[in-house]
N, C-alpha and C positions, 0 to 999 in steps of 0.2 A: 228602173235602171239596174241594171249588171253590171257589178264592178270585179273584175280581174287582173290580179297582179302577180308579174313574176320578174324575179330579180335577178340577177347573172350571178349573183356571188349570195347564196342564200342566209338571212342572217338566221342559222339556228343555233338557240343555245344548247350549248354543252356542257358536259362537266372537265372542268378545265382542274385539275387537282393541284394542289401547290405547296411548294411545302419548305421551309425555311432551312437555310446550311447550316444544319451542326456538324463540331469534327466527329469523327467517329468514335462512340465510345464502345466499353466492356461491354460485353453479355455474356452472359449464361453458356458452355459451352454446351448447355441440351436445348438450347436456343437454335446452336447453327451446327450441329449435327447428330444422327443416331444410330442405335446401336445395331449391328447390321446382323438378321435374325429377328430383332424385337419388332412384331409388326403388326396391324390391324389385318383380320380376312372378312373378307363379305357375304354374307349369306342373303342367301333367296327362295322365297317360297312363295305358292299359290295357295287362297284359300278364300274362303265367304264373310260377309260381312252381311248380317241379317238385324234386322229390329228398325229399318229403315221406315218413316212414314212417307211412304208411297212414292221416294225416288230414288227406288232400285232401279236396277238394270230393264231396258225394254225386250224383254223374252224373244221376242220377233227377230231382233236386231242381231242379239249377242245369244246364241241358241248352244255353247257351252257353261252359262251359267246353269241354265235348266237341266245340262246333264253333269253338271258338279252335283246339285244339288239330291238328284236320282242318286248317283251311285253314294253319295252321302247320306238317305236316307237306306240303303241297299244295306250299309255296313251298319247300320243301327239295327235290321231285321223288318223294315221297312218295305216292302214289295208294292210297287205302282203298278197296275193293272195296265197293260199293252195299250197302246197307244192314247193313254192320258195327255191331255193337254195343261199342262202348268201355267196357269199366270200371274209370275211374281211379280209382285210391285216393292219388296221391302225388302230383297235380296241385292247384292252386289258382289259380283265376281274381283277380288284387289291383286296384287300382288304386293309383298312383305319384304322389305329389305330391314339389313342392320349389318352392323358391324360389329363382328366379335374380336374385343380387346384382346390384347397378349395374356398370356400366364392368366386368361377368363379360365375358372373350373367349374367343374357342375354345380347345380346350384344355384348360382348367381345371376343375374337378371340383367337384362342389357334391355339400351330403347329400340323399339322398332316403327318404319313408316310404312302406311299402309295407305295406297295408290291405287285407284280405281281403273280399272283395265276394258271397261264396255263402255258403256252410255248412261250410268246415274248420275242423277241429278248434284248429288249432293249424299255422304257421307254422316251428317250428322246425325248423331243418335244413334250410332250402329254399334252393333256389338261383333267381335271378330270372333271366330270360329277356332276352335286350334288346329293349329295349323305348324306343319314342318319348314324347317330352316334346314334350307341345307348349303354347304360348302360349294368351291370350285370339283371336287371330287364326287361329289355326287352321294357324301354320306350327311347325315343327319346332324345338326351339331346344338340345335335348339328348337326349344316349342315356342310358338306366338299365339297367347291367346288377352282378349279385353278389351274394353270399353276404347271406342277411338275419339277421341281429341278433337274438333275440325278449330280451325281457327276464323272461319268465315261467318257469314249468313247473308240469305238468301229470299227473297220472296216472289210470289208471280200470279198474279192477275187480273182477268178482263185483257188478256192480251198483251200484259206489261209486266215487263219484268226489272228486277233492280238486286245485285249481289253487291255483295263486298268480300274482298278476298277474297281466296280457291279453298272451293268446297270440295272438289273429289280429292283431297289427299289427307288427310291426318296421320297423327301420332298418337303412340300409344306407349307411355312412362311405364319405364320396366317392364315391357308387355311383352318379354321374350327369357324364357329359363336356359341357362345353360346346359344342354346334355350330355356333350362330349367336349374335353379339353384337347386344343391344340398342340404337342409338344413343339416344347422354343429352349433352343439352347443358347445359353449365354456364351458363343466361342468356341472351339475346339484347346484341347489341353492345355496350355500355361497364357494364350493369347485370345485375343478381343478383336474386331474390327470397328472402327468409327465412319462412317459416311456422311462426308457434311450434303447438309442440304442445296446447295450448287459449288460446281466446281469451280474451285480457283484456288493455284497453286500458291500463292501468297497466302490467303488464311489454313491453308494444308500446313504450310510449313510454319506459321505460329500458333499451332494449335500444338504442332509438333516440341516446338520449343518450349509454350507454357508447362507440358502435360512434363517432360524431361526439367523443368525447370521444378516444379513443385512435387513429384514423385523421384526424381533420379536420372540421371544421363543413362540411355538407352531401353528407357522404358518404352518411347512413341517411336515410330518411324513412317514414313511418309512413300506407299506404293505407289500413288499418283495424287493425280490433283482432287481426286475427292475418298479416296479409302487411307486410312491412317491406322495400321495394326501397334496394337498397345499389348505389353505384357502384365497380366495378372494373374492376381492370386488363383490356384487352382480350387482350395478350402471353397465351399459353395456360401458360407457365411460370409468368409473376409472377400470375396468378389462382389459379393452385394453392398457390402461395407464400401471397397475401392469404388464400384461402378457410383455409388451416392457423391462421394464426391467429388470423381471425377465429372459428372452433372453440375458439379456447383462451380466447377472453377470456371473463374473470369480470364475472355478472351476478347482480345480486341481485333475483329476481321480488318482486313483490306479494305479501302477504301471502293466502295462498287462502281462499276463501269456509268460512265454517262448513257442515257437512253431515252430516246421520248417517244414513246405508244401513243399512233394515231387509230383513231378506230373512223374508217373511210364512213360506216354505214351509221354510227350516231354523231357523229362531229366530236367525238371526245377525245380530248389531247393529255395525257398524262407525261410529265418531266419527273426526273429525280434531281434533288439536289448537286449535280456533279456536272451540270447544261451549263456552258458558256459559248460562249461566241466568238469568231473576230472581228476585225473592221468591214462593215458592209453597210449599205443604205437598203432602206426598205421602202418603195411607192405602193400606196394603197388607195384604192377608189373603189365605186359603185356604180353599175350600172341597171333603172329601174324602167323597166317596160311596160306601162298602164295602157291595158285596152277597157273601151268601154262601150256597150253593146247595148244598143237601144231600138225595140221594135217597132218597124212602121206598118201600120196596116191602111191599106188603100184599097176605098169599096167602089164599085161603077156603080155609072149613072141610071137610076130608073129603070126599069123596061130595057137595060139594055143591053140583056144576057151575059154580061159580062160576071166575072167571078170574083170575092174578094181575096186579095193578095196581100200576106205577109214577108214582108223585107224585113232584113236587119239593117241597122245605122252604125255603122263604130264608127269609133275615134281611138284613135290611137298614138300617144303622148310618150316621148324617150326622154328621161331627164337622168343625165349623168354627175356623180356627186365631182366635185374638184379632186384630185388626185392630192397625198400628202406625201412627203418623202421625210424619213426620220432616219438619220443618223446612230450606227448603235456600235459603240467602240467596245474594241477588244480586249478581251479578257472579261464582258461581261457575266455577273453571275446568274444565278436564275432570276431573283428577284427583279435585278436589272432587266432581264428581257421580258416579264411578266409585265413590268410596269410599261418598260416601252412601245409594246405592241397594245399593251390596250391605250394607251395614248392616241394611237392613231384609229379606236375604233375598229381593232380587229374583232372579228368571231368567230367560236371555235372555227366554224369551216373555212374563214380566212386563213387560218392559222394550218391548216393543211396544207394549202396551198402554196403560204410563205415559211413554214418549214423547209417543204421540198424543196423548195428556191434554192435558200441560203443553205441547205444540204449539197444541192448541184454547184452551187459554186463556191462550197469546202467554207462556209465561215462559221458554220453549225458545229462543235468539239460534240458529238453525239452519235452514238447507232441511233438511227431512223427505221425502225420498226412500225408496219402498218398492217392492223387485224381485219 
């Protein structure tokens, strides 16, 4: 017998995230914004990854590894006889990212990830080639070379295979030199710009206030709701001095906007503490459609040319749960609405559906965001 089931309101779990109301405190003002200038760049590079046991790249497949590896034996004084056929098992064509910190100098050593670009197997045990990093501009700004990292493993045979974690990508600690330093100015002549991390003109303006509060009246000033030009010292020691502290001081942002992120395609509902509700009722039920499919096979009689014949049998069974309706008064807080809906048995993807509701008919205090 074959049993099939499928439900109108599907109960998948989600990650329902939740999170209790504190008022808002202090932070760090390098918490909620920065200094504008001061910034990561990303580099990128191609290069080999060799010392693999036997799950490099398939030659056939990925037919610029085999000519990486030509013109990198070319530049060694390496000469491959015309029309050699190569075949690597213990090469791996990667690409190399990292990010190069602010005020990085030569010298210094940064991590890099190193990401399989063909069809190997697995990474493990490889050793990277050196290889250039290069900028958005196309100049050089560090080497990557070293042993790579994998965090996986992997095994396969007689037709069966079994991994854990992802094998084509590792890291490699410190596994990039600095070559070239970036120049980052801290500001032009006697002023700074601050950029908080989102806008809103409430924490602009007391960011504005602390900053004039603890330095001086008319040290900050507020261009909009996320750039805040501050006056400092031009001396390049007492600006490093100001800029330290001005990182430490304690700010208390604005209280953030209500918001609940639905994600349509994993049933995940995320709230912030700031969800209430008004007076609305909520009705919740389920409806479950079981079919069940049972083969019949009917043979003729004897001698009597007849053929045998397969049928199917269903049955098919509709059982609808009782409807619940729950009451949810206003001015509820999160916690309040957390408890009430699962009261009735909702799940996540209930919870999409009776969001939008109480969204459509305004009892929701929230932006309804769906990814």
């Amino acid at each position: 017998m074959q049993a099939f089931r499928k439900k109108f309101i599907p109960a998948v779990f989600g990650l329902f995230c939740l999170a209790a109301a504190p008022l808002a405190s202090a932070e760090r003002l390098k918490e909620l914004a920065s200094i504008q200038g001061v910034r990561q760049n990303q580099l990128l590079g191609y290069g080999l990854v060799v010392g693999l046991d036997g799950s490099g790249d398939q030659t056939t497949q990925t037919p610029f590894t085999v000519q990486s590896v030509i013109n990198m034996l070319q530049g060694m004084g390496v000469n491959m006889p015309p029309g050699t056929n190569l075949q690597l098992k213990n090469v791996a064509a990667v690409m190399v990212t990292a990010s190069l910190p602010p005020f990085a100098q030569p010298g210094q050593t940064v991590d890099v990830t190193v990401s399989s670009m063909g069809n190997a197997k697995s990474l493990r045990g490889g050793t990277l080639l050196m290889t250039p990093l290069k900028g958005a501009d196309g100049q050089i700004y560090g080497m990557a070379q070293g042993n790579v990292l994998v965090g996986g493993v992997g095994a396969a045979a007689g037709g069966s295979k079994t991994q854990v974690n992802h094998l084509s990508v590792g890291r490699i600690s410190a596994g990039a030199t600095v070559e070239r330093a970036v120049p980052t100015s801290l500001g032009q002549g006697d002023s700074i710009h601050l950029e908080l991390n989102e806008t809103d003109f409430s924490t602009a303006s007391r960011v504005v206030e602390a900053i004039n509060k603890n330095f001086g009246p008319g040290t900050a000033a507020a261009r909009d709701g996320r750039v805040i030009r501050v006056r400092a010292p031009v001396d390049s020691d007492e600006r490093v001095s100001f800029l330290g502290a001005l990182e430490s001081l304690n700010v208390t942002p604005a209280q953030m906007a209500a918001k609940v992120i639905l994600n349509a395609r994993t049933g995940s509902v995320v709230m912030n503490q700031a969800v209430t509700l008004e007076d609305c009722a909520v009705s919740h039920g389920n409806l479950s459609v079981v079919i069940h499919s049972e083969p019949v096979i009917s043979q003729p009689a004897p001698f009597s040319g007849g053929q045998t014949v397969v049928a199917q049998s269903s049955q098919i069974d509709i059982k609808k749960e009782p409807g619940q309706v729950l009451m949810l008064k206003g001015g509820a807080s999160l916690a309040d609405v957390v408890k009430a809906l699962n009261a009735i048995g909702a799940t996540p993807q209930d919870l999409l559906a009776i969001l939008q509701a109480m969204k459509a008919a305004g009892s929701l205090r929230a932006e309804l965001e769906i990814i």
